[in-house]
C-alpha positions as a printed NumPy array, in Angstrom:
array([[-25.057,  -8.289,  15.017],
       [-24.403, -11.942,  16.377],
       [-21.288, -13.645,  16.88 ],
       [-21.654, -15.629,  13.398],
       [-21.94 , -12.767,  11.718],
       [-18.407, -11.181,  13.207],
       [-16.865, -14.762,  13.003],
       [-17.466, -14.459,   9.538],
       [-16.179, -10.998,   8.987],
       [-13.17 , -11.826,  10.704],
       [-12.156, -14.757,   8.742],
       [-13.043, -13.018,   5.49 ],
       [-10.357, -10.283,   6.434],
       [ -8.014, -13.376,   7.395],
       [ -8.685, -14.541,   4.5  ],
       [ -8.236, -11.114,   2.29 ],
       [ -4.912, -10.355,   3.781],
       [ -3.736, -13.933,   3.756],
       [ -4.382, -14.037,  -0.114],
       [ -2.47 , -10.507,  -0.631],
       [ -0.003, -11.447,   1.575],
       [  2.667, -12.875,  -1.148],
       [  2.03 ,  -9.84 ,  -2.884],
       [  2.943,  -7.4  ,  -0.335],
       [  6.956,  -6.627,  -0.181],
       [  9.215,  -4.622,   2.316],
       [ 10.909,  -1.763,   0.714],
       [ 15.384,  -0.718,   2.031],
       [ 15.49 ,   2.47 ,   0.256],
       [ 18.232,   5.337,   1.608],
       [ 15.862,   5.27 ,   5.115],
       [ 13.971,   2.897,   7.119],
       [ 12.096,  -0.198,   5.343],
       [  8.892,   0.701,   4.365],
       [  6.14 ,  -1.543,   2.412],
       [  5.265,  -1.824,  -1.433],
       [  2.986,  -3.366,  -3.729],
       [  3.9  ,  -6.408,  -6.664],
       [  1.891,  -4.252,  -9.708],
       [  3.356,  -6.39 , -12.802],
       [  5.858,  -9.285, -13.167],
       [  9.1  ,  -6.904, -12.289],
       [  7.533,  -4.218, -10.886],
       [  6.688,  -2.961,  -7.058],
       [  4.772,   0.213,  -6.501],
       [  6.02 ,   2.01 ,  -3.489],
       [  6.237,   5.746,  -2.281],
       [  9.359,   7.23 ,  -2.858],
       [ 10.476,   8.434,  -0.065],
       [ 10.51 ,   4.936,   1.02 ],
       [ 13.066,   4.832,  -1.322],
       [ 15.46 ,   7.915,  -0.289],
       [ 17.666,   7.811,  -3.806],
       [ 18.053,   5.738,  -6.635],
       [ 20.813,   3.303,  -5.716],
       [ 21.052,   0.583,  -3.581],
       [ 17.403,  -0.394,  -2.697],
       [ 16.389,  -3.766,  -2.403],
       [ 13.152,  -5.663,  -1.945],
       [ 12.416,  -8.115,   0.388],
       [  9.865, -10.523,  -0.634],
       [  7.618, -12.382,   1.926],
       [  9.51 , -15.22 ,   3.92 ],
       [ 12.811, -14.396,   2.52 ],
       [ 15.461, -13.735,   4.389],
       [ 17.552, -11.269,   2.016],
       [ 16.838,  -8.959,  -0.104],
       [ 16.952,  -8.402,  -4.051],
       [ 18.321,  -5.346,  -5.881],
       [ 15.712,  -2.84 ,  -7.601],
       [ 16.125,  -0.047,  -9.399],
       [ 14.233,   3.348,  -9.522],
       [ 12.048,   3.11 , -12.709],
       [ 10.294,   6.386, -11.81 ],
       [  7.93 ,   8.77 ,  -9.205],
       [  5.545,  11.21 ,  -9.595],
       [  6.537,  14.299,  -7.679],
       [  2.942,  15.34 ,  -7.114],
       [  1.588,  11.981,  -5.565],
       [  5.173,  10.248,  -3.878],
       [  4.767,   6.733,  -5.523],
       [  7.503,   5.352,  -7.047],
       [  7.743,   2.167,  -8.993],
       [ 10.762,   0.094,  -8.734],
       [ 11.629,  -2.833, -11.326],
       [ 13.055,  -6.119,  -9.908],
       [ 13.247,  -9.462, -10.938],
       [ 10.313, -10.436,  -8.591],
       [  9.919, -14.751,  -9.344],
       [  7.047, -14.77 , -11.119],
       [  4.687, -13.742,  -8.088],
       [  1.349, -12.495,  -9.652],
       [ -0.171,  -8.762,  -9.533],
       [ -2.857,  -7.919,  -7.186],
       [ -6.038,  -7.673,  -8.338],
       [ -7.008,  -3.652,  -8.79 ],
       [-10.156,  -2.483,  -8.371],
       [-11.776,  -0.628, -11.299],
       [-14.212,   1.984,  -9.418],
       [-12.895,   4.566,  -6.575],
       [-13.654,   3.621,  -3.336],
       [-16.707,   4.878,  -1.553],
       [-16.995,   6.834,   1.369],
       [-17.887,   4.287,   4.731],
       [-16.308,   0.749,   2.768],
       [-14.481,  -1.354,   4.958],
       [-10.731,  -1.594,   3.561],
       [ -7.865,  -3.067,   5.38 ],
       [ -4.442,  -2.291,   4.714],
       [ -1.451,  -4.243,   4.571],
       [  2.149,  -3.852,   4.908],
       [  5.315,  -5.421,   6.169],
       [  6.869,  -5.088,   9.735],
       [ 10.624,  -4.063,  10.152],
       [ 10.765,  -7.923,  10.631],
       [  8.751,  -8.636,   7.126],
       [  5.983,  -9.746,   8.58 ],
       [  2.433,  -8.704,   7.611],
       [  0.618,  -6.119,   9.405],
       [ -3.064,  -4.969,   8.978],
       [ -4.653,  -2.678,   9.943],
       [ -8.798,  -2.2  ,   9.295],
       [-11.446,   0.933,   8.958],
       [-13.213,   2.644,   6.523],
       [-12.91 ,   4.985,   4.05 ],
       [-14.115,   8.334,   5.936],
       [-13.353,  11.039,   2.76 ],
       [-12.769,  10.519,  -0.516],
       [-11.473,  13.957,  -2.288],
       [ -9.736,  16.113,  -3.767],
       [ -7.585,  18.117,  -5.47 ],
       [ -5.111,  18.147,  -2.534],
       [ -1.815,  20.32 ,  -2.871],
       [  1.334,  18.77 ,  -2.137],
       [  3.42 ,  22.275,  -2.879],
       [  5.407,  22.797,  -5.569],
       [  2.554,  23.619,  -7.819],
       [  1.841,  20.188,  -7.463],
       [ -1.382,  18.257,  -6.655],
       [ -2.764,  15.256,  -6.493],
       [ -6.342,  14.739,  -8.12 ],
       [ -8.332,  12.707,  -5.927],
       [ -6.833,  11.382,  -2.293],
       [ -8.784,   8.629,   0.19 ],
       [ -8.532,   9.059,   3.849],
       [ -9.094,   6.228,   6.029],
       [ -9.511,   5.842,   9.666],
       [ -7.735,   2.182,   9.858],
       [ -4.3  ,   3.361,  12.277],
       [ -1.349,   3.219,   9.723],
       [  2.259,   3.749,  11.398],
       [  5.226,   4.572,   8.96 ],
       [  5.711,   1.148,   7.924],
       [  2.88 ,   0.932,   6.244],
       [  3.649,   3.494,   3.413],
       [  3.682,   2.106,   0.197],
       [  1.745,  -0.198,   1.51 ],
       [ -1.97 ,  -1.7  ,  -0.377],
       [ -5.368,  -1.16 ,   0.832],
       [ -8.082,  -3.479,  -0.242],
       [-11.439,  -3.842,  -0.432],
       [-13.571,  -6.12 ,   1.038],
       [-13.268,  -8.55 ,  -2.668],
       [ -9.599,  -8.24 ,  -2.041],
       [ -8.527,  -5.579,  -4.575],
       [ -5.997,  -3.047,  -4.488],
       [ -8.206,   0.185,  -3.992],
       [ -5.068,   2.46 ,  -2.906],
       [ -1.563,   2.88 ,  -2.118],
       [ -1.003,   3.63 ,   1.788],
       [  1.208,   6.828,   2.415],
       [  3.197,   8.173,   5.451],
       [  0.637,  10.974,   5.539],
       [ -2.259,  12.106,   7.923],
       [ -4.96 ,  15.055,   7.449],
       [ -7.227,  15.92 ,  10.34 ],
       [ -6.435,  12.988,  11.836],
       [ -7.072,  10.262,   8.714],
       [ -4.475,   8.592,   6.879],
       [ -4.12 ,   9.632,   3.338],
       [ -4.098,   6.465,   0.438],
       [ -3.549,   7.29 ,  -3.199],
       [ -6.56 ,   5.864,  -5.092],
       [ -5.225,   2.843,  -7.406],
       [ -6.898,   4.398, -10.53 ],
       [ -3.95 ,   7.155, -10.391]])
């Protein structure tokens, strides 16, 4: 591979998480801020227990300084994502991708720092599966891992694809070392 050819892959990921940046929010729930997703005009997809109860969480939208209330419009106790309504400005929804993502794509995933400011982190998707049981007679139907580093901040966070859609929703979890992402289609 010559330089070129990794200068250009490196400003097309610049370029992929500069265009999702707007998009991508921190999350004060009842613990430490976490990340979350714009889905629709007053809505933010995040895991809940980013979230931690159901009053007194606020967004924090890129380059703000303070925060906006949100309230708890629902989770799904099998999968952790939540989706919080807020009156968000107007920003527009990411683009989603239609199809799963496939085993050995490059995705990079983005979330906000305890200081809002965007972190990435790249890799591929190394296992696409599942039925995976979260207890509770609960499961989620079809998981991603990826081997792009995620810390806790990242949870609720996006991954994308190398077009720059949403493939999957970043979680706190690893298996066997991986992180896990909820595929977008759920």
């Amino acid at each position: 591979m010559t330089t070129h050819t990794l200068a250009g892959f490196s400003e097309e990921l610049a370029r992929i998480a500069s265009s999702s940046s707007s998009r991508v929010v921190q999350v004060h729930g009842g613990r430490r801020p976490a990340s979350g997703i714009i889905h629709g005009p007053e809505t933010v997809i995040t895991m809940a227990g980013a979230v931690g109860r159901e009053d007194g969480v606020r967004i924090r939208l890129p380059n703000a300084t303070d925060g906006i209330d949100a309230q708890l419009a629902g989770w799904d106790p099998a999968s952790g994502i939540a989706v919080l309504r807020a009156p968000l400005g107007g920003v527009a929804p990411l683009e989603i991708a239609a199809e799963e993502p496939r085993v050995a794509e490059i995705v990079i995933a983005l979330a906000r720092s305890n200081s809002n400011s965007l972190t990435a982190s790249v890799g591929n998707v190394a296992v696409v599966g599942g039925p995976l049981r979260t207890g509770r007679r609960r499961e989620i139907a079809r998981v991603v891992r990826i081997t792009a580093p995620l810390h806790e901040g990242f949870a609720g966070g996006g991954v994308f694809d190398t077009a720059g859609r949403l493939t999957a929703i970043a979680t706190a979890a690893i298996i066997r070392g991986y992180a896990v992402a909820i595929p977008a289609s759920i």
